[in-house]
C-alpha positions as CSV (number, residue, x, y, z in Angstrom):
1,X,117.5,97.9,115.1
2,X,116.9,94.2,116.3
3,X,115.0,91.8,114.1
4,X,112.1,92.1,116.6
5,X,111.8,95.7,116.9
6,X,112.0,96.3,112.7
7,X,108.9,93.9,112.9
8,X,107.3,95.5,115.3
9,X,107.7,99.1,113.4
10,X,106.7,97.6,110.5
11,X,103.4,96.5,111.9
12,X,102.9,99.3,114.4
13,X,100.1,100.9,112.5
14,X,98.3,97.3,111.3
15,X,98.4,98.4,107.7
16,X,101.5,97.3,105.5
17,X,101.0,99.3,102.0
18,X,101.9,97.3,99.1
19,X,103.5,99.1,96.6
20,X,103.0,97.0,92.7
21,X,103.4,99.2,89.8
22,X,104.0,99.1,86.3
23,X,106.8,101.3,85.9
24,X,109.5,102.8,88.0
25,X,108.0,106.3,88.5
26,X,104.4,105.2,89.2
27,X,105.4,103.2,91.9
28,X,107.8,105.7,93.4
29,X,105.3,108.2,93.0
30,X,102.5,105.8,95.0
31,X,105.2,105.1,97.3
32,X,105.6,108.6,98.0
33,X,102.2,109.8,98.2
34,X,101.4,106.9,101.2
35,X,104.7,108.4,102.7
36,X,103.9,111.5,103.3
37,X,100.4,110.9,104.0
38,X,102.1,109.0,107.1
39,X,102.3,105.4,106.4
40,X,105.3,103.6,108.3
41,X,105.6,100.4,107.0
42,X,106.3,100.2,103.0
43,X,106.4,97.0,101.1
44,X,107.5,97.5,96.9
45,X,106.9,94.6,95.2
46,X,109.8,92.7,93.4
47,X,107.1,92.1,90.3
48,X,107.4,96.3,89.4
49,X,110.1,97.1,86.9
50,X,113.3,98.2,88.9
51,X,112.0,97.5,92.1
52,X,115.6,97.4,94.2
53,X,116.4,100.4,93.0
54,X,112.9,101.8,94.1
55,X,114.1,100.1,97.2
56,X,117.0,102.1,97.3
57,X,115.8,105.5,96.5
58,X,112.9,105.1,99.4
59,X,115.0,103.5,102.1
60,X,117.7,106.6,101.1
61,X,115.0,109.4,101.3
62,X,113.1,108.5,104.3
63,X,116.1,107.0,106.3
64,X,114.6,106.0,109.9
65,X,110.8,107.4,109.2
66,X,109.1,104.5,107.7
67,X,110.5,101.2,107.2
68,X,110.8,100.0,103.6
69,X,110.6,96.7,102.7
70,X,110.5,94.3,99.7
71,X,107.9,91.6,98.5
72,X,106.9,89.0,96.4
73,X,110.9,87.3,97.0
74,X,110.7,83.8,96.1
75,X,114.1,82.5,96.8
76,X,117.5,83.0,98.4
77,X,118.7,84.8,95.4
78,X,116.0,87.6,95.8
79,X,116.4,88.1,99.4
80,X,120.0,88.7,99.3
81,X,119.4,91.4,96.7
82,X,116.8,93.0,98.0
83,X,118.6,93.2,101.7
84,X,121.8,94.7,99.4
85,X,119.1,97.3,98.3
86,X,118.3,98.2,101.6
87,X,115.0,96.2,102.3
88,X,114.5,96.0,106.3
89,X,112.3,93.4,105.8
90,X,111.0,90.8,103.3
91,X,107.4,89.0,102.2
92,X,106.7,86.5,99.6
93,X,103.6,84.9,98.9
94,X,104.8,81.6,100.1
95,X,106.9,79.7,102.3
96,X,110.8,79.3,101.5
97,X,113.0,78.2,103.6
98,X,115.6,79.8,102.1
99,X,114.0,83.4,102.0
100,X,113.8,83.0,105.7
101,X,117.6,81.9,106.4
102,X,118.4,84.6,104.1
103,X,116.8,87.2,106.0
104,X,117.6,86.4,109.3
105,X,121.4,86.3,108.1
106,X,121.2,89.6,107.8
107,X,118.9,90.2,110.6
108,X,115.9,91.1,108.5
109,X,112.3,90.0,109.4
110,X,110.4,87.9,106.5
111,X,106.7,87.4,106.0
112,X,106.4,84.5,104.1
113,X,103.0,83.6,102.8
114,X,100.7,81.2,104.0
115,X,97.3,79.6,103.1
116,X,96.7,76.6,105.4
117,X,97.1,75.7,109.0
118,X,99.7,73.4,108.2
119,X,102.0,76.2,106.4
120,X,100.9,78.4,109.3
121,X,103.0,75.8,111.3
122,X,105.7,75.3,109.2
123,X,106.6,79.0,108.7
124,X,107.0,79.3,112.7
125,X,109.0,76.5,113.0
126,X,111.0,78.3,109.7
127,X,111.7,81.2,112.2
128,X,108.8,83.1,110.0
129,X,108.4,86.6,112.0
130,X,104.8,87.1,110.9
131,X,102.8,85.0,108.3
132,X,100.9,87.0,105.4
133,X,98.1,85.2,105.0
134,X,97.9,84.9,101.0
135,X,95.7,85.6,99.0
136,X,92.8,86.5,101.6
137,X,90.6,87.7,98.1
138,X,87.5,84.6,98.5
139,X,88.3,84.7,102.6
140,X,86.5,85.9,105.3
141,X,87.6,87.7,108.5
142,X,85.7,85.1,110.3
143,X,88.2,81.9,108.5
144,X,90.5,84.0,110.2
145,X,89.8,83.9,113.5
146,X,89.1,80.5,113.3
147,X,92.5,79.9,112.8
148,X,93.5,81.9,115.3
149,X,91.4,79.8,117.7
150,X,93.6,77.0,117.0
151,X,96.8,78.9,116.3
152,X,96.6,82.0,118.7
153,X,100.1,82.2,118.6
154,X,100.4,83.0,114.6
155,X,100.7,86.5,113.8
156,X,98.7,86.8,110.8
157,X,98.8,89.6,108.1
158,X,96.0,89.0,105.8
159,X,96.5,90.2,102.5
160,X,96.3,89.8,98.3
161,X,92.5,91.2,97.7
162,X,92.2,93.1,101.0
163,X,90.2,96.6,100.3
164,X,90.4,99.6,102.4
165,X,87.0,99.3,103.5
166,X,87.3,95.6,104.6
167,X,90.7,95.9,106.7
168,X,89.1,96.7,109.9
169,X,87.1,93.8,110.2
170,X,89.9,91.6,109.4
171,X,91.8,93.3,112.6
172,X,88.8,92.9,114.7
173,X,89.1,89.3,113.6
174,X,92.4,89.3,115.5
175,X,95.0,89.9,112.6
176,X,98.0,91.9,113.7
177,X,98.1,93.7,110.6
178,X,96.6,93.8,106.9
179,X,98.7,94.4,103.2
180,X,96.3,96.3,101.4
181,X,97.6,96.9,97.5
182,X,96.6,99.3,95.3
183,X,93.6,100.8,96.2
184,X,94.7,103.0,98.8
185,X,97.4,104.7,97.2
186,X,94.8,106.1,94.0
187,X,94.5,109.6,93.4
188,X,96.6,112.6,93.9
189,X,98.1,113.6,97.4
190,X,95.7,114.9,99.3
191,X,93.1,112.1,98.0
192,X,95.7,109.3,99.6
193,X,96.1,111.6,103.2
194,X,92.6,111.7,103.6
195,X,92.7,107.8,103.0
196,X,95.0,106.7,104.9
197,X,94.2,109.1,107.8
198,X,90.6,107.2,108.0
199,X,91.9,104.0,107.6
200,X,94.5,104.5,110.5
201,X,91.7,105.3,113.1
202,X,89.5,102.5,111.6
203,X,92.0,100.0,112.4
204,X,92.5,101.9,115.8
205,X,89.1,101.3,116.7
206,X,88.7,97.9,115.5
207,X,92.0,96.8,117.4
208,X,90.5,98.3,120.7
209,X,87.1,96.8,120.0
210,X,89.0,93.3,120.1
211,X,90.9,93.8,123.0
């Protein structure tokens, strides 16, 4: 797949689950559980112990059926290990250009992280495939679209204290997608499908309401 088209999968269904765990299995086990409930777009964080080889196992088991990806990379160094783990695409919580040139190397979408118009602008002129707007806990969906008004061309994925029940309103606000952490992936199996099932068509609705 093209750099475009991995980004677009990866935003298709305007949630990107973050994956941050504490241990190997627990996050593997989250991972899993927002996999099968049908979530395509997969972010582990590079903060979880043994998170490449998370990376790995993932992108191995569920070959072309979601797209897993890595986060929190901070610098050239990280990027280039996390692509040799598989990652089809990286996020960080801030902008580095060498994450970037790293990624695109290798022809792997990045989301670096951005806080302020003016990193908003220096991302896309980085080559930044879509900006994750970090943290967006203290932010309202309304600072959003403000920015938007001025920057309509940003594709923003709010996230870093986005809950479930808020995401919608942040896509009605004209994000193209949100992270959302930890919240959705608590309970057992059939707690997270239920989940993530509502949250799909709640984001569905709200995307429709703002076209």
């Amino acid at each position: 797949m093209y750099r475009w088209e991995i980004t677009r999968a990866v935003l298709a269904q305007r949630v990107v689950a973050v994956v941050r765990g504490d241990s190997y299995d627990r996050a593997t086990v989250a991972a899993g559980h927002l996999l099968s409930a049908g979530i395509t777009g997969l972010e582990i964080s590079l903060t979880t112990p043994f998170a490449l080889e998370a990376v790995t196992t993932l992108c191995r088991e569920v070959g072309d059926e979601a797209v897993i990806g890595a986060g929190s990379v901070l610098d050239g160094t990280s990027a280039r290990m996390a692509v040799d783990a598989g990652a089809r695409f990286l996020a960080s919580p801030a902008v580095d250009a060498a994450v970037i040139r790293t990624g695109h190397r290798y022809g792997v979408p990045v989301l670096p992280g951005v806080a302020t118009a003016t990193e908003v602008v220096r991302a896309m002129e980085l080559g930044a495939d879509a900006l994750k707007v970090f943290p967006a806990a203290g932010r309202r969906p309304a600072w959003l679209a403000e920015l938007r008004a001025e920057l309509p061309q940003a594709a923003l994925v709010p996230g870093g204290g986005i809950s479930v029940e808020e995401a919608p309103a942040w896509i009605a606000a004209g994000a193209v997608a949100c992270a959302v952490g930890g919240e959705l992936a608590e309970g057992d199996r059939d707690s997270v499908a239920k989940r993530v099932a509502d949250l799909l068509g709640r984001l569905a609705e709200a995307a429709g309401a703002e076209g």
